[in-house]
N, C-alpha and C positions, 0 to 999 in steps of 0.2 A: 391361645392367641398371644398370651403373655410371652409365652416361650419362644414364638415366632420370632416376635419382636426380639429377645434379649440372643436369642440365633441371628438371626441376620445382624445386630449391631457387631456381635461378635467374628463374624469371618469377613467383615469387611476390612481392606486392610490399608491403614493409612502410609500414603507415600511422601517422605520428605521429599524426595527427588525430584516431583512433581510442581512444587514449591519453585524448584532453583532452575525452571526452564520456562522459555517465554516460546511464544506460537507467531509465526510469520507467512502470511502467503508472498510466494514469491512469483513475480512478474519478470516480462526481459524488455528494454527499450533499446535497440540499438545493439543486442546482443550482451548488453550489461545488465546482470541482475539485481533487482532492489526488493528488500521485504519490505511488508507493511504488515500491522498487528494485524491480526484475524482476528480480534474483538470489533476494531473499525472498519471491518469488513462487510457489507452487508449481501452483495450481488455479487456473479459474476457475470457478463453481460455478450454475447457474440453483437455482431451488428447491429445497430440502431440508426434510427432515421435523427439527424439531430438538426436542430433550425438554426441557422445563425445567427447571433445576436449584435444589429450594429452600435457601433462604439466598443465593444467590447475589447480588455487588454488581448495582445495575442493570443497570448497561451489558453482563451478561454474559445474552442472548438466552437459553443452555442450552448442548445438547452436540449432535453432530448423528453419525454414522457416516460415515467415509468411505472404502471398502476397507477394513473391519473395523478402522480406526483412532479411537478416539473422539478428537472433536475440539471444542473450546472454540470457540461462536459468540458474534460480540461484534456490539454493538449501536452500529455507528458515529452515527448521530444523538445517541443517548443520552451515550456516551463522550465527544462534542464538542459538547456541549450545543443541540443543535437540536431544533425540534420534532418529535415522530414525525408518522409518514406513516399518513396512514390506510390505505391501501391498499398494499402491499409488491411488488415484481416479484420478489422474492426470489432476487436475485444475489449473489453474494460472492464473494471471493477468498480464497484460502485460503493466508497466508505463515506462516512458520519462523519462533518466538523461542527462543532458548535452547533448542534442541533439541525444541521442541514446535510444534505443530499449529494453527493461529487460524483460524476463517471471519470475515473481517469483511463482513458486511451492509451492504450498499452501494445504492446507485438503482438506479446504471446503471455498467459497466464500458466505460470508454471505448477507446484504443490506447495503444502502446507508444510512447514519445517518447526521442527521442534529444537530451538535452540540451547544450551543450558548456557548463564549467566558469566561462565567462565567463556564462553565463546567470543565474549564482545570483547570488540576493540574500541577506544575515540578513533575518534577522525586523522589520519594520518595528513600531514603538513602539505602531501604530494597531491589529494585527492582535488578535483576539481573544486573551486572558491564556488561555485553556483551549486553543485552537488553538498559540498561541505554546508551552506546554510540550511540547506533542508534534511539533512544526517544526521541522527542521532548515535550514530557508531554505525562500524561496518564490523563482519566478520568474516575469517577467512575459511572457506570453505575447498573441497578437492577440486583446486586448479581455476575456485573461480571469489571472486568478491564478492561477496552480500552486501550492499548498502541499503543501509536500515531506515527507513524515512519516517519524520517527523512530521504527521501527517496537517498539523495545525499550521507548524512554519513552511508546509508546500502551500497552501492551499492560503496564506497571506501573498496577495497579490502588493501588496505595499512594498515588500521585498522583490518579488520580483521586478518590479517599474525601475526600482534605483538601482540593480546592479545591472 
C-alpha cells in the first residue's frame, strides 16, 4: 500500500507550462469573438423560454429558470452595442458574478481555448470605447481577435447606463 502511494506520487509529472496558460470559452456575437474564463463559466444553454422583466435596463433580455434558480438573461449585442439579430439561435452561457446567476445571449458558442500568458495583449486604442470598458485584453489569434471579457465590468449595469 505504501508503495502504491510512493509509485504514483512518483510518475506524476509536474507541468510548469500549465501555470503560464489561462482557459477561455469562446463565443461569437455578431461574427466577433470574445472569451470568457471557463472558471466563471457554469452552463451552456441552447433555447430558453425567458420572461421579461419590466423597467428593466435594455440590455437585460428578462429572467429565465434554471433548476428552480432564477436567472438574469443579458442581451450581449445590446450590452456591447451591436445590431440585433433578427432571428435568434438562442444559445447562452450561463457565468457567476458576485455570487449570482447571468445567461448571456450569445450567436453561437464556440470552444475552450487554452491561452498561454504571452498571448495577451491590453486593449489597443482602435478597439471600440464600449467593448474596451468590459476587456481585459484581447489576443490575437489565426486571422481572428479574441476579446477577453471582464466578466464583473460587463455585467455592472452602472457602466452601461452612462456610456
Amino acid at each position: 500500500m505504501a508503495n502504491d502511494l510512493v509509485t504514483r506520487q512518483s510518475t506524476e509529472v509536474f507541468d510548469p507550462a500549465a501555470e503560464l496558460t489561462r482557459q477561455y470559452v469562446t463565443v461569437f456575437v455578431a461574427d466577433q469573438m470574445f472569451g470568457f474564463p471557463v472558471l466563471l463559466v457554469h452552463d451552456v444553454l441552447g433555447p430558453q423560454r425567458i420572461t421579461r422583466i419590466p423597467l428593466a435596463p435594455p440590455e437585460i433580455a428578462g429572467s429565465l429558470n434554471l433548476r428552480g434558480r432564477i436567472v438574469t438573461a443579458v442581451d450581449l449585442r445590446r450590452r456591447l452595442g451591436l445590431p440585433p439579430l433578427a432571428e435568434s439561435k438562442g444559445m447562452s452561457i450561463v457565468v457567476e458574478s458576485q455570487g449570482e446567476l447571468y445567461s448571456l445571449m450569445v450567436d453561437q458558442v464556440g470552444e475552450v481555448l487554452n491561452l498561454s500568458n504571452q498571448a495577451f495583449e491590453h486593449n489597443p486604442p482602435t478597439l471600440e470605447p464600449r467593448w474596451r470598458e468590459v476587456s481585459s485584453g484581447i489576443s490575437r489569434l489565426d486571422k481572428k481577435l479574441l476579446v477577453l471579457i471582464d466578466i464583473d465590468r460587463l455585467l455592472d449595469f452602472s457602466r452601461a447606463q452612462a456610456a
